[in-house]
VMD Tcl script that draws the C-alpha trace (Angstrom):
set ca {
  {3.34 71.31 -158.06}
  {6.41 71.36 -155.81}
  {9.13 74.02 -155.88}
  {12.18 72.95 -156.56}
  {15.82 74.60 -156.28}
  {16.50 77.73 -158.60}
  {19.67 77.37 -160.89}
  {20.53 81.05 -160.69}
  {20.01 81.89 -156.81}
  {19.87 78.52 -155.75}
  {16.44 78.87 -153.30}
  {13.83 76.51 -153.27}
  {11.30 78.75 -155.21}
  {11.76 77.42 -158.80}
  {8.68 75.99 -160.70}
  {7.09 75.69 -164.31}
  {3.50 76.77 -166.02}
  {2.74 76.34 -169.73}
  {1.66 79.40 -171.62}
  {1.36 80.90 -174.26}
  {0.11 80.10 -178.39}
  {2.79 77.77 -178.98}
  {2.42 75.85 -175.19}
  {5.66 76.56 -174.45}
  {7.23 75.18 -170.93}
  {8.11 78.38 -169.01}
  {10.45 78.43 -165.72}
  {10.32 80.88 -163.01}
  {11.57 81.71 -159.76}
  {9.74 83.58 -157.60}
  {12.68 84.76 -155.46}
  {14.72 86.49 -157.88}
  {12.51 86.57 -160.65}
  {14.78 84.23 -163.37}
  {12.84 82.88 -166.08}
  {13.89 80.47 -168.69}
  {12.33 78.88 -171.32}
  {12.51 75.00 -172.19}
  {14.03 74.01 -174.84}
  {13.07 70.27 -174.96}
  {10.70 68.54 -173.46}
  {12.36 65.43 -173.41}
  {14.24 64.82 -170.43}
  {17.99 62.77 -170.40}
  {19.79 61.05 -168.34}
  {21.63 63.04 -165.90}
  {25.73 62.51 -165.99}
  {25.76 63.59 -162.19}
  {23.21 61.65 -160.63}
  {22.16 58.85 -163.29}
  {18.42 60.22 -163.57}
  {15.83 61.15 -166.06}
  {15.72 64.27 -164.79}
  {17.98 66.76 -167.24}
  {16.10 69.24 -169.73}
  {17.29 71.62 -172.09}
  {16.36 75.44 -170.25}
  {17.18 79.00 -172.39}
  {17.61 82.16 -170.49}
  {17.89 85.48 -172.04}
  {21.58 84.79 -172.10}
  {22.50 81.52 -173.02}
  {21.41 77.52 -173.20}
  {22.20 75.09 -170.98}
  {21.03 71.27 -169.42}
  {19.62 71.72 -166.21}
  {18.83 68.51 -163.81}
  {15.99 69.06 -161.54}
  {17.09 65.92 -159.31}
  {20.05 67.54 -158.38}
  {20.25 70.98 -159.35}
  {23.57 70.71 -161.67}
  {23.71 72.63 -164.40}
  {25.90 72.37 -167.56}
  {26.71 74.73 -170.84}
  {25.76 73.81 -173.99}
  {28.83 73.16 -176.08}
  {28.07 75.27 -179.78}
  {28.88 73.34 -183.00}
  {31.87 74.66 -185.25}
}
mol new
graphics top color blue
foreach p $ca { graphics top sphere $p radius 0.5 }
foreach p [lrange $ca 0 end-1] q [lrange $ca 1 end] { graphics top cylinder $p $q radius 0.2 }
display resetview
């Protein structure tokens, strides 16, 4: 499994295991120690690079897309 770049401290030490009762996808860095859960485990098409490389990550602090191809992230916009 490679590592790929963190989106909080932005070092090539980010990577995923599955865990848990419910087999949930977790990432972690193991530079700084984030950790985020995924949210879906479908990815999307990325608006930045044109890849299928987005997916839906929540932190302890908010929800947002993340692209793994090129490390852009983007906040999720709440409904009224």
């Amino acid at each position: 499994m490679a590592l790929l770049i963190c989106p909080k401290c932005k070092e090539q030490s980010f990577t995923w295991f599955v865990g848990g009762k419910a087999g949930l996808t977790t990432w972690s860095c193991f530079d700084c120690d984030y950790e985020a859960k995924e949210v879906e485990s479908n990815n999307s098409a990325c608006e930045n690079c044109g890849e299928i490389s987005k997916i839906k990550l929540k932190d302890k602090e908010k929800e947002y897309w993340w692209c793994f191809n090129c490390n852009t992230t983007s906040d999720i916009k709440k409904q009224p």
